[in-house]
C-alpha positions in Angstrom: -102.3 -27.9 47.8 -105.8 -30.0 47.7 -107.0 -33.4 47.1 -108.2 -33.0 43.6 -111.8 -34.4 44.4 -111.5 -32.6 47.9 -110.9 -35.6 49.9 -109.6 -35.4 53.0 -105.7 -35.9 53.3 -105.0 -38.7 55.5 -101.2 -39.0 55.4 -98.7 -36.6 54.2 -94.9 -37.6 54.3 -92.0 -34.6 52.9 -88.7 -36.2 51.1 -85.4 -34.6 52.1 -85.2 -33.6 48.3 -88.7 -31.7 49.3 -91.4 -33.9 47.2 -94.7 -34.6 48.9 -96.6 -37.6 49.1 -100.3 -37.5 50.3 -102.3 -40.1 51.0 -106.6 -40.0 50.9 -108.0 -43.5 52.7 -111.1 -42.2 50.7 -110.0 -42.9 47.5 -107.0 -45.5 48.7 -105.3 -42.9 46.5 -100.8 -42.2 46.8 -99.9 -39.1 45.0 -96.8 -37.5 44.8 -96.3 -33.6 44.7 -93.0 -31.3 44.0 -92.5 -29.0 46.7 -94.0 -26.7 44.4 -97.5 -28.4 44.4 -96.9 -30.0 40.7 -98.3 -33.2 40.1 -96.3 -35.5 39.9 -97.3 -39.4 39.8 -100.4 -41.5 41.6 -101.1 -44.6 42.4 -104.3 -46.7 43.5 -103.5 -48.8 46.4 -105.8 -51.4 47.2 -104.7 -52.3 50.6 -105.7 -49.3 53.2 -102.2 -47.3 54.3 -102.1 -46.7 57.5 -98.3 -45.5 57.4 -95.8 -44.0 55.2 -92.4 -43.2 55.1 -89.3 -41.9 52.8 -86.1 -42.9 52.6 -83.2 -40.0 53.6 -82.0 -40.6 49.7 -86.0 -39.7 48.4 -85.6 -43.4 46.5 -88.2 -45.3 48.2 -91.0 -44.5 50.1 -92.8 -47.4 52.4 -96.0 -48.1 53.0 -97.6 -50.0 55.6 -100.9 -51.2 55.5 -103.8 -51.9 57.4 -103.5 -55.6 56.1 -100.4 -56.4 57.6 -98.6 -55.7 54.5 -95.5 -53.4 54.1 -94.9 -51.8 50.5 -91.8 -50.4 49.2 -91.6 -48.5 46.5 -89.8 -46.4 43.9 -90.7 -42.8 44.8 -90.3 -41.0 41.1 -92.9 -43.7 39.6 -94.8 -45.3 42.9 -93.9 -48.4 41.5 -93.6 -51.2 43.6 -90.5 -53.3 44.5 -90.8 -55.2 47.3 -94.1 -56.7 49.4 -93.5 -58.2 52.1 -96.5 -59.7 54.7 -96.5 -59.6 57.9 -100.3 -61.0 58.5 -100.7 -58.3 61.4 -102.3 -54.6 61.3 -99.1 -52.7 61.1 -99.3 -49.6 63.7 -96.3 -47.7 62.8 -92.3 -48.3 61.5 -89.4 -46.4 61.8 -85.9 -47.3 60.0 -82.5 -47.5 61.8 -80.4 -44.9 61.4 -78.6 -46.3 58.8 -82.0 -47.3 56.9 -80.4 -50.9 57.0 -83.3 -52.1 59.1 -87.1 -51.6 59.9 -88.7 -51.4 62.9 -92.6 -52.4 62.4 -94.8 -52.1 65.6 -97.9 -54.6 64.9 -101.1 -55.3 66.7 -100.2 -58.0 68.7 -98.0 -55.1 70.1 -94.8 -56.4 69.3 -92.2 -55.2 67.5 -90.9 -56.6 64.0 -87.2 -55.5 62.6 -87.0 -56.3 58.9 -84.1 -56.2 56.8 -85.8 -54.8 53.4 -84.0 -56.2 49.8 -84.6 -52.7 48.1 
């Protein structure tokens, strides 16, 4: 599997249910890929992503951006559902265990827990 203009890859997050989304900060391009390398869906982002993640239930996948701004959304359509701005350069972000919360290290090098409405 390739970026279809040969751009390098610059993120690359698996679902659980085995889809892959690949990011190319070349392009500011989100595309989503069956296991089996079938395109499925893009999206143009026009913040920079500097980190991704999928839900366990492969229903969301977040995005947090270089702007401070953390994206959710849908994962069969990239559509977005939720913004929510945090005005600092988001480093990286975990979820709970229970995906109820998420934990968003900034770069004031602290530690933001958000409750997401998704």
């Amino acid at each position: 599997m390739q970026h279809p203009q040969q751009a390098a890859i610059s993120i690359v997050a698996v679902s659980s249910l085995g889809h892959i989304a690949m990011y190319s900060s070349e392009d500011l391009t989100l595309r989503l890929y069956t296991v089996n390398g079938r395109h499925l869906v893009s999206s143009h982002s026009p913040e920079r992503i500097g980190c991704i993640h999928i839900s366990k239930s492969a229903s969301i996948i977040v995005c947090g951006n270089e702007d401070g701004t953390i994206v959710f959304r849908r994962l069969h359509d990239l559509r977005v559902v939720q913004r929510v701005q945090l005005r600092q350069r988001i480093r990286c972000m975990t979820p709970s265990a229970d995906e109820k919360l998420l934990l968003v290290a900034v770069e004031d090098n602290s530690v933001v827990i958000i409750a997401p409405d998704v």
